[in-house]
C-alpha positions as CSV (number, residue, x, y, z in Angstrom):
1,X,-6.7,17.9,16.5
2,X,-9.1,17.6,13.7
3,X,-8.9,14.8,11.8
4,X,-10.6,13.1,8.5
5,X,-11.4,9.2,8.0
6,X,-11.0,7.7,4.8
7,X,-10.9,4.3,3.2
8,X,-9.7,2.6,0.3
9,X,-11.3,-0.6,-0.2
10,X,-11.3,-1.0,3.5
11,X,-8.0,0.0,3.8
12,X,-8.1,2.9,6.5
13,X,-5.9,5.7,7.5
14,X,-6.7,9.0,9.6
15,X,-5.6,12.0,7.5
16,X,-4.5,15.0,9.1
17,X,-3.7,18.6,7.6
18,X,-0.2,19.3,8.6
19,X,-0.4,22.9,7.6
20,X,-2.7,23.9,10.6
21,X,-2.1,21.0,13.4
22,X,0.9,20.6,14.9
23,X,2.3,17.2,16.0
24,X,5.4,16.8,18.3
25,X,5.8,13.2,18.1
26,X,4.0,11.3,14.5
27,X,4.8,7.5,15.8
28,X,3.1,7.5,19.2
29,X,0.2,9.4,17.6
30,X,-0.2,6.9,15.1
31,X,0.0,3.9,17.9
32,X,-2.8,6.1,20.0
33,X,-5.1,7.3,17.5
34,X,-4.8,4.2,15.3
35,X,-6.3,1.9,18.5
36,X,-9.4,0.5,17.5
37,X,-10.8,0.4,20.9
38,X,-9.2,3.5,22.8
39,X,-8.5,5.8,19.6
40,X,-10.2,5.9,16.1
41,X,-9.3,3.5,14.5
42,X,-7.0,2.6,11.4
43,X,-4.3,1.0,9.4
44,X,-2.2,4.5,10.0
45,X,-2.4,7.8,10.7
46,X,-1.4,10.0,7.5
47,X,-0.2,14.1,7.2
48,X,-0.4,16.2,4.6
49,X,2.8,18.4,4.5
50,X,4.5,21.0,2.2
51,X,7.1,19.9,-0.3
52,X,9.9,21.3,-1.8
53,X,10.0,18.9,-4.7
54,X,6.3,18.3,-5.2
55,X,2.8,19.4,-4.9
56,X,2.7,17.8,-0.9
57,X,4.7,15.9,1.1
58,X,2.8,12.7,2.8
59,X,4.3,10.9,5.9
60,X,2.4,7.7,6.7
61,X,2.9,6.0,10.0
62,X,1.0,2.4,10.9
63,X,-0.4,1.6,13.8
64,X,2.8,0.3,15.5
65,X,3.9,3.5,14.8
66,X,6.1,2.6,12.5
67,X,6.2,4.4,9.5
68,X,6.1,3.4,6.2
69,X,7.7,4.3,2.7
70,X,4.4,4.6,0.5
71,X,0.8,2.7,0.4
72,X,-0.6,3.1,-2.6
73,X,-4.3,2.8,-1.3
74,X,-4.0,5.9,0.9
75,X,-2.5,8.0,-1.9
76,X,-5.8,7.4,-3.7
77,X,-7.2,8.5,-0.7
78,X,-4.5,11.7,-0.2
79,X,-5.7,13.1,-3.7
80,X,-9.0,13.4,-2.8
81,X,-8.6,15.0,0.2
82,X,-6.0,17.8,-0.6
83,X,-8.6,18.6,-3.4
84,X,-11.9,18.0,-1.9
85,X,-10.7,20.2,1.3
86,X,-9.5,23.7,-0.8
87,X,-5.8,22.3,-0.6
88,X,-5.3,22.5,-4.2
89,X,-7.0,22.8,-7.1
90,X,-4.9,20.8,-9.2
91,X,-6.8,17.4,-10.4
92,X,-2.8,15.3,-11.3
93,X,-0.6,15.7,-8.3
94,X,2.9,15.0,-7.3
95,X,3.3,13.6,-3.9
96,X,6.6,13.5,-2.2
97,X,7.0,10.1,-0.3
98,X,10.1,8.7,1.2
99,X,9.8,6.3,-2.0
100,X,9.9,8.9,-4.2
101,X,7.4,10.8,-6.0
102,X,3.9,9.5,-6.3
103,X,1.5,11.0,-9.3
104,X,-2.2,10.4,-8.6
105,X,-4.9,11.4,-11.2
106,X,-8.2,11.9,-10.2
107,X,-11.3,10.8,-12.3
108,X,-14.8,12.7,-12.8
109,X,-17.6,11.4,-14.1
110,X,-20.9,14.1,-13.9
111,X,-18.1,16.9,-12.3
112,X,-17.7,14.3,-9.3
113,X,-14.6,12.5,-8.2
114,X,-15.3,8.5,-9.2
115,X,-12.1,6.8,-8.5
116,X,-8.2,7.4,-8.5
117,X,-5.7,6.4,-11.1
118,X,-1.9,6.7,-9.7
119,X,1.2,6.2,-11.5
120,X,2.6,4.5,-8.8
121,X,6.2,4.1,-10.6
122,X,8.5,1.3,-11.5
123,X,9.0,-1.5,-9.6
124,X,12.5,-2.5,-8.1
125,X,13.1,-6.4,-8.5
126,X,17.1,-6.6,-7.4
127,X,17.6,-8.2,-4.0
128,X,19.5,-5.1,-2.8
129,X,16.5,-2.9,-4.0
130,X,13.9,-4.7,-1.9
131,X,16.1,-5.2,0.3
132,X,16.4,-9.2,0.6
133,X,19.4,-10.8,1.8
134,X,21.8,-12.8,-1.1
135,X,23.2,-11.3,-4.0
136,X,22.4,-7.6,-4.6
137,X,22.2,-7.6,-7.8
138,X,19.8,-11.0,-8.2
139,X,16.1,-11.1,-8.6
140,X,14.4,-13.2,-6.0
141,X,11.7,-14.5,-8.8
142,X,10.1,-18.2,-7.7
143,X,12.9,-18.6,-5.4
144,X,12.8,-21.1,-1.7
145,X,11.9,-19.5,1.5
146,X,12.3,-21.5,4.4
147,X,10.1,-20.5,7.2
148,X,10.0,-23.1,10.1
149,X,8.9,-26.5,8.6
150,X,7.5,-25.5,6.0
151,X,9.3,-23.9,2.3
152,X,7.5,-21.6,-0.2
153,X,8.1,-20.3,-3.4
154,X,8.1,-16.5,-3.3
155,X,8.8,-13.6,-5.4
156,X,9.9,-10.4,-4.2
157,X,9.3,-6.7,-5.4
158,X,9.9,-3.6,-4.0
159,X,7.6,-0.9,-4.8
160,X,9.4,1.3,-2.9
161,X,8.6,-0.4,0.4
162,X,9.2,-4.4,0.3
163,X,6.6,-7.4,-0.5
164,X,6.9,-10.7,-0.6
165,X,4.4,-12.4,-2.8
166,X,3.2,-16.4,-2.9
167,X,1.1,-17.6,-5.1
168,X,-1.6,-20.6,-3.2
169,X,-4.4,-23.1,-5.2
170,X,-7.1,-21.7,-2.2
171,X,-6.2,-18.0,-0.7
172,X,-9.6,-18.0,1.2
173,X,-8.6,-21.0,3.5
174,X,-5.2,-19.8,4.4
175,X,-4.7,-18.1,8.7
176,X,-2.8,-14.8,7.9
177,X,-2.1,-14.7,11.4
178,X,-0.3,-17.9,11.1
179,X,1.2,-17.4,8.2
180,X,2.3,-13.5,7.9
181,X,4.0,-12.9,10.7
182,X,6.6,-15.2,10.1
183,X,7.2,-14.3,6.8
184,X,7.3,-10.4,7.5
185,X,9.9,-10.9,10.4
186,X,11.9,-13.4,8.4
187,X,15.9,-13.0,8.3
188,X,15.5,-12.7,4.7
189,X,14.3,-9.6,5.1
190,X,16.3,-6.7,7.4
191,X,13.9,-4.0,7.4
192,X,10.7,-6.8,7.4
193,X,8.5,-7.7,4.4
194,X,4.5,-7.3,3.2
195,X,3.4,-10.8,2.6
196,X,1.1,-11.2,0.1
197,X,-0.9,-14.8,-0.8
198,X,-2.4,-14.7,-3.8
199,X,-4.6,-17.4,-6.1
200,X,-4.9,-16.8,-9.9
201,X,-8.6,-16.9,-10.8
202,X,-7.5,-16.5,-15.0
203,X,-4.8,-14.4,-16.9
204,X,-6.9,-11.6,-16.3
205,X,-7.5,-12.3,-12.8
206,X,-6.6,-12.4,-9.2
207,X,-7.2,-12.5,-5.5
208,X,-5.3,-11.5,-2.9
209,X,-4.8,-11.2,0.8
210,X,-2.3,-9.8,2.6
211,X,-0.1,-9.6,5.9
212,X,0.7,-5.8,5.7
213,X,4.4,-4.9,7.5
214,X,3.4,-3.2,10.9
215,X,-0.4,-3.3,10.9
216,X,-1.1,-7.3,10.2
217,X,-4.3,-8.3,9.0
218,X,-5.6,-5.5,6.6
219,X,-8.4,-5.5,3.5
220,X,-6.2,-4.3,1.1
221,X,-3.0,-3.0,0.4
222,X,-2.4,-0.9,-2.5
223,X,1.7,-1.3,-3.4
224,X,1.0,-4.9,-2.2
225,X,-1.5,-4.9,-5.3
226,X,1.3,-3.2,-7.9
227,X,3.7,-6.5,-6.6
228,X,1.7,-8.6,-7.0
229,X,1.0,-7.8,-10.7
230,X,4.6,-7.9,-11.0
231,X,5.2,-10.9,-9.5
232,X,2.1,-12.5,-11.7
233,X,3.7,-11.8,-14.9
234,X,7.2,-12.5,-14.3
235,X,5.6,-15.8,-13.1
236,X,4.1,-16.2,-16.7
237,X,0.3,-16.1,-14.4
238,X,-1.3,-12.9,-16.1
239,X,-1.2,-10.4,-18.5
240,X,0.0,-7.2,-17.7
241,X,-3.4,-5.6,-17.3
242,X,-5.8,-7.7,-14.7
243,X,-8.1,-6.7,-12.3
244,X,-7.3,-8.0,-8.5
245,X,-9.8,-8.6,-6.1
246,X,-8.8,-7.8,-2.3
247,X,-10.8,-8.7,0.6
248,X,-11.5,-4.9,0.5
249,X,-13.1,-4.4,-3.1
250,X,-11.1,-4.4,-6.5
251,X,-8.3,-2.6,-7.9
252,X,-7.1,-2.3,-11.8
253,X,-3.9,-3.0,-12.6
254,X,-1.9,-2.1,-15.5
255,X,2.3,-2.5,-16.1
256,X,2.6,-0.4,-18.9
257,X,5.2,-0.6,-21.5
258,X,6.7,2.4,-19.7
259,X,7.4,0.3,-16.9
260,X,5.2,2.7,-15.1
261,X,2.4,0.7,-12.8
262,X,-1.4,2.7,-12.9
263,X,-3.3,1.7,-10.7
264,X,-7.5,2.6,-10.6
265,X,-9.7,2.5,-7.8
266,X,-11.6,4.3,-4.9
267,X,-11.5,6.1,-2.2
268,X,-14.1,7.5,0.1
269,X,-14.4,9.6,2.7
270,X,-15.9,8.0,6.0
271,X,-16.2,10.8,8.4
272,X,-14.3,14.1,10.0
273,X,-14.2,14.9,13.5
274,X,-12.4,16.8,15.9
275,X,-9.4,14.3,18.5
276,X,-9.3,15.7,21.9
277,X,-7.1,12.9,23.6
């Protein structure tokens, strides 16, 4: 099975063509390939597909082989591949995800790809949407959470898969492990949450780390990063445009008067190679 590695601000996936390989079973690939230690490692394995509705269809498992409505850092990382490998020739793509359709733009400077602007669409803030337990039609916006002992205030956006975002005085001190886990398997939440923590630097400004739902501990998370922009202005935090530092790199941020979140950033290819598991 030949494969291609790629990562967007250290979030990593394993991108396979699904025109030419053939996979019987995508979840227990994704929990075999995925294995840092026995496989080759990364946050999910990814296939490009044909589409009926769109340019490509992209399925994205993570490594517990569960898999996952959308992730905006691979899409950024999706564009570039179906283009840089003969699959299109297009440079603004429509993706077919199981959260709808994705439009990613890709950005030259000197006739070579620089970075990937996606429209990643409009964010869903009713409880029903996310989907968070309580009244359907209510926004969950600096609302109580109680999780063991301890209560936060968290808002809660959907981007098409579900996040839970809190905002902390000191993200860089904080034990994801400690603290994610519980939060993304919380009651609250029947199909689980992303959990992001994240400290406001200024209003045009902020850091973030996340739990990601299925695959813990990652650098970055890319629909993580359109919630949490969300979540910042409806929290009267930032403007609408800021730039959010991940422990992976950066990623711009802009809610557009459309309603439409673009977001800008990377994504590199690491290496190809051929899996013979």
């Amino acid at each position: 099975m030949k494969f291609t590695k790629w990562q967007g601000i250290g979030n990593d996936f394993v991108i396979i063509d699904g025109f030419k390989e053939k996979i019987d079973d995508f979840a227990s690939k994704a929990i075999e390939v995925c294995d840092r230690h026995f496989g080759i490692g990364a946050d999910g394995l990814v296939i490009a597909l044909p589409s009926d509705v769109a340019d490509f269809r992209m399925r994205i498992f993570n490594s517990d082989g569960s898999e996952a409505e959308m992730c905006g850092n691979v899409t950024r990382c999706f564009a570039r591949y179906v283009y840089e490998n003969g699959l299109t020739t297009k440079t603004e793509l429509t993706i077919e995800t199981l959260a709808g359709i994705i439009k990613p733009k890709l950005i030259f400077e000197n006739g070579i790809v620089t970075s990937v602007c996606v429209d990643m669409g409009e964010p869903r803030l009713k409880r029903g949407e996310i989907p968070m337990v309580g009244d359907p039609e209510a926004k969950a916006v600096n609302v109580p959470l109680l999780v063991g002992d301890s209560t936060y205030s968290v808002t809660c956006v959907s981007m098409g898969n579900p996040h839970c975002i809190i905002f902390v005085d000191d993200v860089e001190s904080l034990d994801l492990e400690k603290f994610g886990r519980p939060i993304e398997v919380h009651p609250a939440f029947p199909r689980k949450t992303n959990v992001e923590f994240v400290q406001v630097v200024d209003r045009q400004t902020l850091r973030m780390r996340v739990w990601e739902r299925g695959a813990g501990v990652t650098l970055a998370c890319g629909t993580g990063a359109c919630a949490v922009i969300v979540a910042a202005v409806l929290n009267d935090k930032t403007d609408r445009k800021a730039l959010l530092k991940l422990d992976g790199g950066e990623l711009l941020l802009d809610w557009r008067d459309d309603n439409h979140i673009y977001k800008t950033g990377p994504a590199v290819e690491v290496f190809r190679g051929e899996y013979i598991a």
